[in-house]
DSSP file (Angstrom, degrees, kcal/mol; ACC not computed):
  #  RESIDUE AA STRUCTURE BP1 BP2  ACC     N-H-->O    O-->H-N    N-H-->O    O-->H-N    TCO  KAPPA ALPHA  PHI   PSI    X-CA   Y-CA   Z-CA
    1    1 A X              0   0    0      0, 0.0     2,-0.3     0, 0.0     0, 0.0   0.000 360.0 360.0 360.0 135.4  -37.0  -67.8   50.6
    2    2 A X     >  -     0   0    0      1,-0.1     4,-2.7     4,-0.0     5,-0.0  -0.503 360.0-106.5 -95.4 147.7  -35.2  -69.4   53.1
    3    3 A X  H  > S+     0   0    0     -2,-0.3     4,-2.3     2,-0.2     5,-0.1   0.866 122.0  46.7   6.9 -79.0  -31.3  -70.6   53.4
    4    4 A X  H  > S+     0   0    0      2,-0.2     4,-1.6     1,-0.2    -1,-0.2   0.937 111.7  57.8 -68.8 -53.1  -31.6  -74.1   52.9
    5    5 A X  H  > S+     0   0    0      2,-0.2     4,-2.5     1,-0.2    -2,-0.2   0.733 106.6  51.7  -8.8 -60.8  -34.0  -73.0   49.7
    6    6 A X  H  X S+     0   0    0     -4,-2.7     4,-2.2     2,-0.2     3,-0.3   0.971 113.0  39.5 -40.9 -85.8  -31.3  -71.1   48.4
    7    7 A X  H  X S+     0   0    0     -4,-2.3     4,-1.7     1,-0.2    -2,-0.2   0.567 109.4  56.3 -37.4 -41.6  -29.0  -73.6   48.6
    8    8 A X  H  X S+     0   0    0     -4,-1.6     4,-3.0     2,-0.2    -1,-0.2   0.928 110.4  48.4 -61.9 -68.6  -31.0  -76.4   47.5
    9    9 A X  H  X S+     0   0    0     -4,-2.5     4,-2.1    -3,-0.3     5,-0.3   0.965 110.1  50.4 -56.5 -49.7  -32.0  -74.4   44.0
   10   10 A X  H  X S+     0   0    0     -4,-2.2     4,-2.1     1,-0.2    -2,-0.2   0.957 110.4  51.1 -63.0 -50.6  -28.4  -73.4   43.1
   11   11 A X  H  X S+     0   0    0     -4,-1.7     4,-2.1     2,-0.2    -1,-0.2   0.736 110.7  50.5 -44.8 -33.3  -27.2  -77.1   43.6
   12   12 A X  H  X S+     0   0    0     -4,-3.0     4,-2.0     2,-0.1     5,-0.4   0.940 112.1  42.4 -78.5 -62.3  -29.8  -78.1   41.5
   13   13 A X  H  X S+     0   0    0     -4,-2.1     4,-0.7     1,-0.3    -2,-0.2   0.647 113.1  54.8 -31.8 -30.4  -29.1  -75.7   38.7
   14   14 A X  H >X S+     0   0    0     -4,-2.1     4,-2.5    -5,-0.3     3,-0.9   0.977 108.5  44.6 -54.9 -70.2  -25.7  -76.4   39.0
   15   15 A X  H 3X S+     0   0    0     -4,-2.1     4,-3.2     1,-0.3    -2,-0.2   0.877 118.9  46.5 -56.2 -39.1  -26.2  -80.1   38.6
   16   16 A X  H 3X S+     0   0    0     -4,-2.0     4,-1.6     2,-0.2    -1,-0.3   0.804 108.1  52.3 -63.0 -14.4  -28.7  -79.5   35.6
   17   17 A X  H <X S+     0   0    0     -3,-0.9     4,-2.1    -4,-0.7    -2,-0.2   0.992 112.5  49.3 -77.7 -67.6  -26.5  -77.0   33.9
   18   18 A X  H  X S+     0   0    0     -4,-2.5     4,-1.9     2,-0.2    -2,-0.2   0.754 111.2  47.6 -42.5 -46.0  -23.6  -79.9   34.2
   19   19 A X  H >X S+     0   0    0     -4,-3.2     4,-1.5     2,-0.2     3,-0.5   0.975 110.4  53.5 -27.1 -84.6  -25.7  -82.6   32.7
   20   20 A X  H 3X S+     0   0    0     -4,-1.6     4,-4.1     1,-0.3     5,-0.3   0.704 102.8  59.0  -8.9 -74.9  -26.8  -80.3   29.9
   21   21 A X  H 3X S+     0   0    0     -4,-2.1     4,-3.3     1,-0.3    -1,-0.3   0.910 111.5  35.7 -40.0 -63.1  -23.3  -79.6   29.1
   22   22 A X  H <X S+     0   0    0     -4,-1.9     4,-1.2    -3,-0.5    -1,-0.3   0.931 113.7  55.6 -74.0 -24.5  -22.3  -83.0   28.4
   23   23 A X  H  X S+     0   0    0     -4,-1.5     4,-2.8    -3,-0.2     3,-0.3   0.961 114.8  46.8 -52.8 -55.9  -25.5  -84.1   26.9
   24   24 A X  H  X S+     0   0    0     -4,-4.1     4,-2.4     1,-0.2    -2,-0.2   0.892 100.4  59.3 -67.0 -33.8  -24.8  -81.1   24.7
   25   25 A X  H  X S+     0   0    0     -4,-3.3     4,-2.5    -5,-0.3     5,-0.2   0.887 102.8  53.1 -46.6 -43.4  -21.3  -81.5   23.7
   26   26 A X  H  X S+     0   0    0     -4,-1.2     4,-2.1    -3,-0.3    -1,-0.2   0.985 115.5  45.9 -71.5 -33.5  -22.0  -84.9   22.1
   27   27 A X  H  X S+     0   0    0     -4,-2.8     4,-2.5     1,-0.2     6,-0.4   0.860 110.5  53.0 -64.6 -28.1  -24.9  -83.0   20.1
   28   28 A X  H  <>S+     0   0    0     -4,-2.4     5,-2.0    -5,-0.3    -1,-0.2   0.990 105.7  48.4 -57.9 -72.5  -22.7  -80.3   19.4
   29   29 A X  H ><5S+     0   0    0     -4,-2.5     3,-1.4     1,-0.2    -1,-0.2   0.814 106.3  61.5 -33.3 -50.6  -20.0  -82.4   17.9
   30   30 A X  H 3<5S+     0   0    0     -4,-2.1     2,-1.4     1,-0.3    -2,-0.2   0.979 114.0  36.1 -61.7 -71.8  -22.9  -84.4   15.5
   31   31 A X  T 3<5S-     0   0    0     -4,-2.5    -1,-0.3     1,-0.2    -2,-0.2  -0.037 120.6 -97.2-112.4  54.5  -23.9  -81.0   13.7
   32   32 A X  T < 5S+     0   0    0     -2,-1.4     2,-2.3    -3,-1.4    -3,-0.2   0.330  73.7 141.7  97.5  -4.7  -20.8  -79.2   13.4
   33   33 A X      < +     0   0    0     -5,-2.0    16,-1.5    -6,-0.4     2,-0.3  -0.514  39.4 113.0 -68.7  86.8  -21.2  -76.9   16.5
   34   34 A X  B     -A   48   0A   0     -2,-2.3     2,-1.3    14,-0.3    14,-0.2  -0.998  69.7-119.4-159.4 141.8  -17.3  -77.0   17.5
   35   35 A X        -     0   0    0     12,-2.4     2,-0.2    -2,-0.3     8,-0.1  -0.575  31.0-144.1 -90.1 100.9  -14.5  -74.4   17.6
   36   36 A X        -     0   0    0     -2,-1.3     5,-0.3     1,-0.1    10,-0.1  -0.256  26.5-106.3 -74.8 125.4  -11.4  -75.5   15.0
   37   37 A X        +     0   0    0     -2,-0.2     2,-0.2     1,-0.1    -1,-0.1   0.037  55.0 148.7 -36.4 134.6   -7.9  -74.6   16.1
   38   38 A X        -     0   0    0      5,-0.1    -1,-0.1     1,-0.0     0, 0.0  -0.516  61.0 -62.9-132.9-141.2   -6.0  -71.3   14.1
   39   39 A X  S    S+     0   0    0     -2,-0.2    -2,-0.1     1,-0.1    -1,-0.0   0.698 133.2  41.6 -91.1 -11.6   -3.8  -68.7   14.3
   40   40 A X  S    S+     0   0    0      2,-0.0    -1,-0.1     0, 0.0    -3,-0.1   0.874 105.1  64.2-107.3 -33.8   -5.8  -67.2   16.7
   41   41 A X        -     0   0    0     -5,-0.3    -5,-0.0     1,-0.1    -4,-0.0  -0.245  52.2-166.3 -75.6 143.9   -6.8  -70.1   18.9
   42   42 A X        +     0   0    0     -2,-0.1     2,-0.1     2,-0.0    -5,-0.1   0.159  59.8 108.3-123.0  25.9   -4.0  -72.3   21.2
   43   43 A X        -     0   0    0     -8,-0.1     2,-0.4     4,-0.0    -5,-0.1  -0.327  67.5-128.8 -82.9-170.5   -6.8  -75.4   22.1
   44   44 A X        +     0   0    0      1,-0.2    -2,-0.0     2,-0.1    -8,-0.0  -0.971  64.8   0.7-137.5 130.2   -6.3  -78.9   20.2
   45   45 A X  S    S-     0   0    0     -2,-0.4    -1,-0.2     2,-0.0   -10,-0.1   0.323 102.9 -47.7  68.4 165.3   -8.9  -80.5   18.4
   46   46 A X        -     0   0    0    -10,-0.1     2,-0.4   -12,-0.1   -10,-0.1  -0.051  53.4-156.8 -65.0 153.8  -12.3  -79.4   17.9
   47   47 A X        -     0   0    0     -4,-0.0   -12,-2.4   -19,-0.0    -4,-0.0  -0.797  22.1-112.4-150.2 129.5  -14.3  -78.1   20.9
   48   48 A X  B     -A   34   0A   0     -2,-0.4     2,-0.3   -14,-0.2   -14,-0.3   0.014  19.4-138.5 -85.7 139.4  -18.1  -78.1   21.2
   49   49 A X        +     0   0    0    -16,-1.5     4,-0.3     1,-0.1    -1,-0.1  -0.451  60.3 121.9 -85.8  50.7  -19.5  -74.5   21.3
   50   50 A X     >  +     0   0    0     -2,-0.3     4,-1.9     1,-0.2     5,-0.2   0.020  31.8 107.1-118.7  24.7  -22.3  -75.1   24.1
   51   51 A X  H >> S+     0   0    0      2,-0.2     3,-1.7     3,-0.1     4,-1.4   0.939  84.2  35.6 -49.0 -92.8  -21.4  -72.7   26.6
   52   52 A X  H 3> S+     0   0    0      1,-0.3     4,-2.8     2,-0.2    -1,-0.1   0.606 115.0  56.0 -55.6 -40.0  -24.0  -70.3   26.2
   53   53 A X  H 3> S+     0   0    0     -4,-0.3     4,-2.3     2,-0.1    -1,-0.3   0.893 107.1  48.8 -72.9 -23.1  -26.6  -72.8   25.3
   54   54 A X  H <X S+     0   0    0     -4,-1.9     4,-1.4    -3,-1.7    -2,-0.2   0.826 110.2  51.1 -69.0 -29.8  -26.1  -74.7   28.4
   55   55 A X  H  X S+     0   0    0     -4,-1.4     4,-1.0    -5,-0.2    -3,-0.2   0.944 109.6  51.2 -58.3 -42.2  -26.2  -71.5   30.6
   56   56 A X  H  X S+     0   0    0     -4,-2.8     4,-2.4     1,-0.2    -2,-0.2   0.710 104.5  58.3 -51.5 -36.9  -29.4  -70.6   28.9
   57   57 A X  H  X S+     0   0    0     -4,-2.3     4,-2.7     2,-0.2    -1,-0.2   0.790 109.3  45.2 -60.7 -36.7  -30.8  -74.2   29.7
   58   58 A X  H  X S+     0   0    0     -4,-1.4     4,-2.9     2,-0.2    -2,-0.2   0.765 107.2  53.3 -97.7  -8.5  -30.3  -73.7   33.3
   59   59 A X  H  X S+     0   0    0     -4,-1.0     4,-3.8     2,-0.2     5,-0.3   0.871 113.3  45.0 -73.2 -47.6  -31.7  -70.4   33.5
   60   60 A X  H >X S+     0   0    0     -4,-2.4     3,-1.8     1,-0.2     4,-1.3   0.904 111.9  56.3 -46.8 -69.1  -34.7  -71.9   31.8
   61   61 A X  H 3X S+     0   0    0     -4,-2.7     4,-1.2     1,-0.3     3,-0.3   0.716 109.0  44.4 -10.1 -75.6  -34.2  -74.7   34.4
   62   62 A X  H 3X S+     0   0    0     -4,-2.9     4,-2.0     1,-0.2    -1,-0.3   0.852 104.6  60.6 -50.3 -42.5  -34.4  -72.2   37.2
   63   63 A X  H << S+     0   0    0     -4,-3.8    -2,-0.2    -3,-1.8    -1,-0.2   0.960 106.7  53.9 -66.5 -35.8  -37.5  -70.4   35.8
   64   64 A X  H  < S+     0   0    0     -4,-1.3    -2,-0.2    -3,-0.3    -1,-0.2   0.713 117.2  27.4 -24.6 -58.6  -39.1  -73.8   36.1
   65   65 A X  H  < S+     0   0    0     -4,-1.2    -3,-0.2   -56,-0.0     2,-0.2   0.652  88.0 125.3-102.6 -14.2  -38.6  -74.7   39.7
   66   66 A X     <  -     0   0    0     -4,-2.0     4,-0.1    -5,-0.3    -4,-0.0  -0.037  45.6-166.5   5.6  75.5  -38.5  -70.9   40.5
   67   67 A X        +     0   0    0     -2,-0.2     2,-0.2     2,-0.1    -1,-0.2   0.730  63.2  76.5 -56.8 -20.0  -41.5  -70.9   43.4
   68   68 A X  S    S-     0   0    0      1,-0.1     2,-0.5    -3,-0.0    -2,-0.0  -0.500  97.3 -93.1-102.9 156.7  -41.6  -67.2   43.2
   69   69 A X        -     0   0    0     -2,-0.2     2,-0.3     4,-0.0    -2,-0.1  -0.620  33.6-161.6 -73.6 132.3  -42.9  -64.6   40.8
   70   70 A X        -     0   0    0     -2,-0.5     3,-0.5    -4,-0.1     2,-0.2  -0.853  27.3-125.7-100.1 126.6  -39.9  -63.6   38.2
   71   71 A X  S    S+     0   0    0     -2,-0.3     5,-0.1     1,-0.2    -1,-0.0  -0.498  90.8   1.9 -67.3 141.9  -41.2  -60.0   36.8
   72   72 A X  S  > S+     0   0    0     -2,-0.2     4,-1.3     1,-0.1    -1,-0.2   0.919  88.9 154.8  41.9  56.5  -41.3  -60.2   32.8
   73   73 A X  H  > S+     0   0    0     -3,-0.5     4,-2.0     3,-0.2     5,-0.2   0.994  71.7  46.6 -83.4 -66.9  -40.2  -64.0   32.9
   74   74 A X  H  > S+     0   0    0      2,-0.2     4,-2.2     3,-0.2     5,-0.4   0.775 114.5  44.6 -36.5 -48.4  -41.6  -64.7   29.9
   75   75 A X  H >> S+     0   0    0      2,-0.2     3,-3.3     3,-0.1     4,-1.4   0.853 112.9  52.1 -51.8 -77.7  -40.1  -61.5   27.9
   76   76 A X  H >X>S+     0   0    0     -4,-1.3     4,-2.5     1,-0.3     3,-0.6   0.711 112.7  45.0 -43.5 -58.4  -36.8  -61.9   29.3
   77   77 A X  H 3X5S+     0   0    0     -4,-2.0     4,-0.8     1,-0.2    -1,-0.3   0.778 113.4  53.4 -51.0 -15.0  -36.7  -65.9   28.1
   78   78 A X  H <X5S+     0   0    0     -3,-3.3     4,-1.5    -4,-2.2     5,-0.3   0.982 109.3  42.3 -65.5 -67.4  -38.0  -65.0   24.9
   79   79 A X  H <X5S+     0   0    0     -4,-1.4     4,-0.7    -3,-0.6    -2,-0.2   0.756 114.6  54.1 -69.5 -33.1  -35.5  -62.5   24.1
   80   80 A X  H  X5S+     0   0    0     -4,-2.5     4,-1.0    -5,-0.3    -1,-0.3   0.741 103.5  56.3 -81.2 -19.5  -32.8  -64.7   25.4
   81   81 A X  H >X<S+     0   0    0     -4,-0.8     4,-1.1    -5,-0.5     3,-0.8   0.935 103.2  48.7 -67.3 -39.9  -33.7  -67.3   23.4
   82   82 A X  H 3X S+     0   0    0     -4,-1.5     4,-1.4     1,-0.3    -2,-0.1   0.795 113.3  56.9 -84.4 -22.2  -33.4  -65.4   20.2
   83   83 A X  H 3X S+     0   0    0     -4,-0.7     4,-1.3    -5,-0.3    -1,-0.3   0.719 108.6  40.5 -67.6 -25.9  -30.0  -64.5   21.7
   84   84 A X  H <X S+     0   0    0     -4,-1.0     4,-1.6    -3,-0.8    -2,-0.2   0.546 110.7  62.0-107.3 -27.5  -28.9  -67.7   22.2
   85   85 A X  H  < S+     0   0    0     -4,-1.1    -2,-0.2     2,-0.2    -3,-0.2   0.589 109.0  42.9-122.5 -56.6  -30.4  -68.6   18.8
   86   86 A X  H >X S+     0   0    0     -4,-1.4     3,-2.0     2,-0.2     4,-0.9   0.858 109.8  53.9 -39.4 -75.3  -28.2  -66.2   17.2
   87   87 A X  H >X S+     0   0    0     -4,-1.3     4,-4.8     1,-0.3     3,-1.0   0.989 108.5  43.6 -60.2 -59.7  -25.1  -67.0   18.9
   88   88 A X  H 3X S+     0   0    0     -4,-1.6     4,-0.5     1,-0.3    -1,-0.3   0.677 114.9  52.6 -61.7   3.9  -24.8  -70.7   18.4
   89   89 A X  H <> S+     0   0    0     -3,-2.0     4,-2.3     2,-0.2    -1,-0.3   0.764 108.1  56.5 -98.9 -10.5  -25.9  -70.1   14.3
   90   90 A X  H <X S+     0   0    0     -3,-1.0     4,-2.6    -4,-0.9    -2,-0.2   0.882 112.5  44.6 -32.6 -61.0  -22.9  -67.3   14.5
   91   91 A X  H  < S+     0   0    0     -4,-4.8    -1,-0.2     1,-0.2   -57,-0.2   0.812 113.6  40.9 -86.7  -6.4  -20.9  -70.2   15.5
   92   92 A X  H  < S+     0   0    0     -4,-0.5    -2,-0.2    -5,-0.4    -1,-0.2   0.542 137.0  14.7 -89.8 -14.7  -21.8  -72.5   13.4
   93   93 A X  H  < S-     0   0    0     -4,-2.3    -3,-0.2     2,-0.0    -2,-0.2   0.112  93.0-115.2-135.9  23.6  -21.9  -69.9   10.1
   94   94 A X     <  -     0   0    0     -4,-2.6     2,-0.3    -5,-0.2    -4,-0.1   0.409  37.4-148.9  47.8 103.5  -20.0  -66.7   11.1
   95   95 A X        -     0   0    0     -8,-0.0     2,-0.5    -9,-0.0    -1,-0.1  -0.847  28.7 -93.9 -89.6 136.6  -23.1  -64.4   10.8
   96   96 A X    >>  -     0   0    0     -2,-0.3     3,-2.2     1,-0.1     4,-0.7  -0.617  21.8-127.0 -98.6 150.5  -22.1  -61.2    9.9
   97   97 A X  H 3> S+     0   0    0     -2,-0.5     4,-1.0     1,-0.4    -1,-0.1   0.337 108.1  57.8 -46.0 -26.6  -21.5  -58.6   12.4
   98   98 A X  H 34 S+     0   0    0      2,-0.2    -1,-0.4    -2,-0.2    -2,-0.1   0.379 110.5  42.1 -90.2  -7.2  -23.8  -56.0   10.8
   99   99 A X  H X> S+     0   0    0     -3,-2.2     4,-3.3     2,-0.1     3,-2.6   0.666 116.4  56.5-110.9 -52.0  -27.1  -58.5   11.0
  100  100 A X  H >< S+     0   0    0     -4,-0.7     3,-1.5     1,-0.3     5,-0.2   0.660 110.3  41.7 -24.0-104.3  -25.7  -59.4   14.7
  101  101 A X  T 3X S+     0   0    0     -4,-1.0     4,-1.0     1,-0.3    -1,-0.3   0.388 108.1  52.3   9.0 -40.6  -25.8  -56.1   15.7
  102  102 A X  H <> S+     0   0    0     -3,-2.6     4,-3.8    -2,-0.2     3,-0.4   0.932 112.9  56.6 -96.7 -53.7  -29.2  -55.0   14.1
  103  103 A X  H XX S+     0   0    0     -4,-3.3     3,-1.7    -3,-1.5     4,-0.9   0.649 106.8  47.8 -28.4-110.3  -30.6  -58.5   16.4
  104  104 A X  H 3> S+     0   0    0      1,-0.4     4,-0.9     2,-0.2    -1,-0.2   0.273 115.8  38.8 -11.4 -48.7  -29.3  -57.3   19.4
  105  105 A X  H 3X S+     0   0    0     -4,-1.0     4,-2.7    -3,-0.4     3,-0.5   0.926 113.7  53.4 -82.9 -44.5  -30.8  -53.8   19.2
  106  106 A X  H <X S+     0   0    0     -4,-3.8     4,-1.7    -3,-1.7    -2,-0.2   0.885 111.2  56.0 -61.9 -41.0  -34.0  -55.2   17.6
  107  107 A X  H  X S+     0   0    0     -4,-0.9     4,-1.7    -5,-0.4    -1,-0.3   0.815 112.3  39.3 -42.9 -60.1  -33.5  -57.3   21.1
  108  108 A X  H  X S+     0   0    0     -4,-0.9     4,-2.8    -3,-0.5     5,-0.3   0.920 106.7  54.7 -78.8 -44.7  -33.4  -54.4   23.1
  109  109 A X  H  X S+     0   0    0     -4,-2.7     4,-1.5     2,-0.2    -2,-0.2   0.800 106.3  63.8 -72.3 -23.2  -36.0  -52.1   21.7
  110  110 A X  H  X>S+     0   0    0     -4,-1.7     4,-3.6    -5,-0.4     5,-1.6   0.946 105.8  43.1 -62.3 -49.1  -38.3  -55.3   22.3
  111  111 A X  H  <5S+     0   0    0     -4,-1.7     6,-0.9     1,-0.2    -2,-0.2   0.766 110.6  54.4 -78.8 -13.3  -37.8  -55.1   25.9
  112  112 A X  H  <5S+     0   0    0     -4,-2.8    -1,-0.2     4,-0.1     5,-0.2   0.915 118.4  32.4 -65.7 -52.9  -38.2  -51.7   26.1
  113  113 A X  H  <5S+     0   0    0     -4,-1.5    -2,-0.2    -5,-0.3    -3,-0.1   0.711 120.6  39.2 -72.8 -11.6  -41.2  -51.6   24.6
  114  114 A X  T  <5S+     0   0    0     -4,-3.6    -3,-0.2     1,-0.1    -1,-0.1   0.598 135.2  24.4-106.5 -23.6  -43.2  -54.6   25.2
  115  115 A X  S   <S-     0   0    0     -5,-1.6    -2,-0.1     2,-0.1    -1,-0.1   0.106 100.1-133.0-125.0  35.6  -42.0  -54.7   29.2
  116  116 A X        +     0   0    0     -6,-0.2     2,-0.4     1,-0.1    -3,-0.2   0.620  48.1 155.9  -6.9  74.4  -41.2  -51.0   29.4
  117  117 A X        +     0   0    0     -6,-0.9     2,-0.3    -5,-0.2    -2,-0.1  -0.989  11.1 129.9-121.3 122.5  -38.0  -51.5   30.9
  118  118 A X        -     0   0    0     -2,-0.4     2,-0.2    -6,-0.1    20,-0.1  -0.931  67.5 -85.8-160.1 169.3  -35.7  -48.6   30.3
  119  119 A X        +     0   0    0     18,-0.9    22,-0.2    -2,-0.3    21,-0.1  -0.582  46.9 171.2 -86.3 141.1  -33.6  -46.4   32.2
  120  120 A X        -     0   0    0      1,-0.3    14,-0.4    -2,-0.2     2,-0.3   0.435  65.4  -9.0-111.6 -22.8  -36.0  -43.5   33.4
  121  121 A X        -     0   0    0     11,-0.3    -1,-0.3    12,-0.2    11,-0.2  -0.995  56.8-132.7-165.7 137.1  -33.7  -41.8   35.7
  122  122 A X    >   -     0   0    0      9,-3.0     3,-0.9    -2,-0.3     2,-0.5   0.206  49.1-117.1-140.5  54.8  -30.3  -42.3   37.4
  123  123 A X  T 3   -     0   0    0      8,-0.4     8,-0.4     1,-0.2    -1,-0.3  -0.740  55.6 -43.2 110.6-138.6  -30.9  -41.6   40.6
  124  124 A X  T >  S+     0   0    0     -2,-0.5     3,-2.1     6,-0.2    -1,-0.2  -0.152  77.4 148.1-140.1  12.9  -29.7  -39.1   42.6
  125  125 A X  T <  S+     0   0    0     -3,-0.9    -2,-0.1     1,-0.3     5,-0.1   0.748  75.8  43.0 -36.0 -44.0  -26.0  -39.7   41.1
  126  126 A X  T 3  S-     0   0    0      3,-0.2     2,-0.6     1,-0.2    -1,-0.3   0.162 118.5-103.9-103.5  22.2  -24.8  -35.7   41.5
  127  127 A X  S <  S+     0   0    0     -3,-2.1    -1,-0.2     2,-0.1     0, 0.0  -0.766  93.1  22.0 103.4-124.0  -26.5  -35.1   45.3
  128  128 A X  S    S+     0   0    0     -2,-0.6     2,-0.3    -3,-0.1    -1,-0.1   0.634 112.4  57.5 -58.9 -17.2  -29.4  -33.4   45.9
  129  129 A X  S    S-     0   0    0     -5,-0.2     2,-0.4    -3,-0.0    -3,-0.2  -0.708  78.4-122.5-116.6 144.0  -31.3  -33.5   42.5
  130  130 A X        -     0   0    0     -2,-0.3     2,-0.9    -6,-0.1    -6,-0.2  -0.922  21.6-122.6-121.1 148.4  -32.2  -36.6   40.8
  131  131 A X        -     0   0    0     -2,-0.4    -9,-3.0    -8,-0.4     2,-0.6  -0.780  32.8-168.2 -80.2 107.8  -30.9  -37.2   37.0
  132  132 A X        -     0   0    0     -2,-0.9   -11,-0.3   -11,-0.2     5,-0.1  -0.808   9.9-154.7 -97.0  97.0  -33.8  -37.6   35.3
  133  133 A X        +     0   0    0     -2,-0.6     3,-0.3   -13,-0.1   -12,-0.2   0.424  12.9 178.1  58.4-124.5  -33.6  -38.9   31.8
  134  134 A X  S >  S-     0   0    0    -14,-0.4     3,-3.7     1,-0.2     4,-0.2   0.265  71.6 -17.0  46.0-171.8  -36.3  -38.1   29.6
  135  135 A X  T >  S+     0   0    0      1,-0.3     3,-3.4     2,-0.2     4,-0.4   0.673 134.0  68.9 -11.5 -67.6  -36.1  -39.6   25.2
  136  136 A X  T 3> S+     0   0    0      1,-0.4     4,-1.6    -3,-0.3    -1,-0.3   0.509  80.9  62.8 -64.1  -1.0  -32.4  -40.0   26.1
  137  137 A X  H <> S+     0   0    0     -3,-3.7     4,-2.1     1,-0.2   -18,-0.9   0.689  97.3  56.0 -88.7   2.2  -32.9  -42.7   28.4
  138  138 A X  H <> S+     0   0    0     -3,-3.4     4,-1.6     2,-0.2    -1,-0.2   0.920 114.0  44.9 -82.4 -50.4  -34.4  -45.2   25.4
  139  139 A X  H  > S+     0   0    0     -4,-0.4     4,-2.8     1,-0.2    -2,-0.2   0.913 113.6  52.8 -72.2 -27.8  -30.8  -44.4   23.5
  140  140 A X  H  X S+     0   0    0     -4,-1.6     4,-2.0    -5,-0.2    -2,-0.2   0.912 117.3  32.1 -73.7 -51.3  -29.2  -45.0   27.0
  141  141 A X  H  < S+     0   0    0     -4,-2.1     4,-0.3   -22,-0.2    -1,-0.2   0.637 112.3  63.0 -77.5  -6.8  -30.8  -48.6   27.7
  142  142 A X  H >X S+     0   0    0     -4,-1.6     4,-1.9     3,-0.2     3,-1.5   0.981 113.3  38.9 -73.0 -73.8  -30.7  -49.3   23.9
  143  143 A X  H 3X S+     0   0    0     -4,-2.8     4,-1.4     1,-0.2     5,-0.3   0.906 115.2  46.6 -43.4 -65.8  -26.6  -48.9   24.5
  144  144 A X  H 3< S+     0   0    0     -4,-2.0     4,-0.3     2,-0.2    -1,-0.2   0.430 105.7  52.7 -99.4  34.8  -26.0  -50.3   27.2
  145  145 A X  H X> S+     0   0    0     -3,-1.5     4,-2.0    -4,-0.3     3,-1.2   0.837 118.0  50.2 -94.3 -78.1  -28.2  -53.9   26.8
  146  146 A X  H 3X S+     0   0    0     -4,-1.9     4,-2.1     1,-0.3     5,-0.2   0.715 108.5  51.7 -29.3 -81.9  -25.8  -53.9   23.3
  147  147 A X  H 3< S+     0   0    0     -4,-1.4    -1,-0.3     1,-0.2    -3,-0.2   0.729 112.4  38.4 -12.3 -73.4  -23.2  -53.3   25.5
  148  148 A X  H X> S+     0   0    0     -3,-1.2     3,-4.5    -4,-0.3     4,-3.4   0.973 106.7  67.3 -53.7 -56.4  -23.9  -56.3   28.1
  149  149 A X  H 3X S+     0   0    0     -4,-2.0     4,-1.6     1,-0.3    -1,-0.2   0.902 112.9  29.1 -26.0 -54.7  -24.8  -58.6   25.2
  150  150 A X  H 3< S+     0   0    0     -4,-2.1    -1,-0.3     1,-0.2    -2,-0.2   0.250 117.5  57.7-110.1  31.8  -21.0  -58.5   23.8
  151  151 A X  H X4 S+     0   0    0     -3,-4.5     3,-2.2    -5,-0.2     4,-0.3   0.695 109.2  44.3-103.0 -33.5  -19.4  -58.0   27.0
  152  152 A X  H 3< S+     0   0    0     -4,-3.4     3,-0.3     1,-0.2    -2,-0.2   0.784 117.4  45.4 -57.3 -24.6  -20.9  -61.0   28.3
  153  153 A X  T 3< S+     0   0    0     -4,-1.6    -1,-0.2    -5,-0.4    -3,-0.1   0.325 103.7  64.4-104.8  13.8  -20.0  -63.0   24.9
  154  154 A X    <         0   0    0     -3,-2.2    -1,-0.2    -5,-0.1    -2,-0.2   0.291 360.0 360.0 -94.4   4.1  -16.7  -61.7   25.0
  155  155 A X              0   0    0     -4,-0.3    -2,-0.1    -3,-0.3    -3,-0.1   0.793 360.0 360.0-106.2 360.0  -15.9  -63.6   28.3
């Protein structure tokens, strides 16, 4: 992929992602997706909760005009979907933290198993020798996909 390529794809994703947003906002607002001021909040007035689904829209968006092969394209949207799926009924009903949670690993332990991706090995971290693994590395991508999930939906 060339430069100009480059450039060309993020500017479109960009622009679809921006559409999206406001297209989504209005939707948001019609069935209740919006965040209400508290003790804990300092906005004013409701504000539509469509972050995450509009990021998710332009990563679909990118797998679309995406000329190149994306390994496990399919998995990954799939599993982001159900992630995104999640989140915005979280935000529209407080799901509780204990169902989250069990989603999220259920989430992970798909994509280990069906696109056996897990960490096998990590490298050569200590020098000469490579860290290899073995069982522990399933508990090891199990954490830290969990991990990513709610550092990325804490920011």
């Amino acid at each position: 992929m060339n430069l100009l390529t480059a450039i060309t794809e993020l500017i479109s994703i960009f622009l679809f992602t921006t559409l999206f947003i406001f297209i989504a906002r209005k939707a948001a607002k019609r069935v209740g997706l919006v965040d209400k001021p508290n003790y804990r909040k300092r906005h004013q007035g409701l504000i539509p909760l469509v972050g995450g689904i509009s990021v998710f829209a332009g990563i679909c968006f990118t797998f679309a005009i995406a000329d190149y092969y994306i390994p496990h394209a399919r998995l990954y949207l799939g599993c982001a979907g159900v992630l995104v799926l999640v989140g915005a009924l979280d935000d529209r009903f407080d799901i509780s933290v204990k169902i989250r949670a069990v989603i999220q690993a259920a989430i992970a332990v798909i994509m280990m198993m069906v696109g056996n991706l897990h960490l096998s090995s990590l490298g050569f971290i200590f020098g000469s020798w490579e860290l290899v693994l073995g069982p522990f590395g399933f508990f090891l991508t199990l954490f830290a996909v969990w991990a990513a999930i709610n550092a990325f939906n804490m920011v």
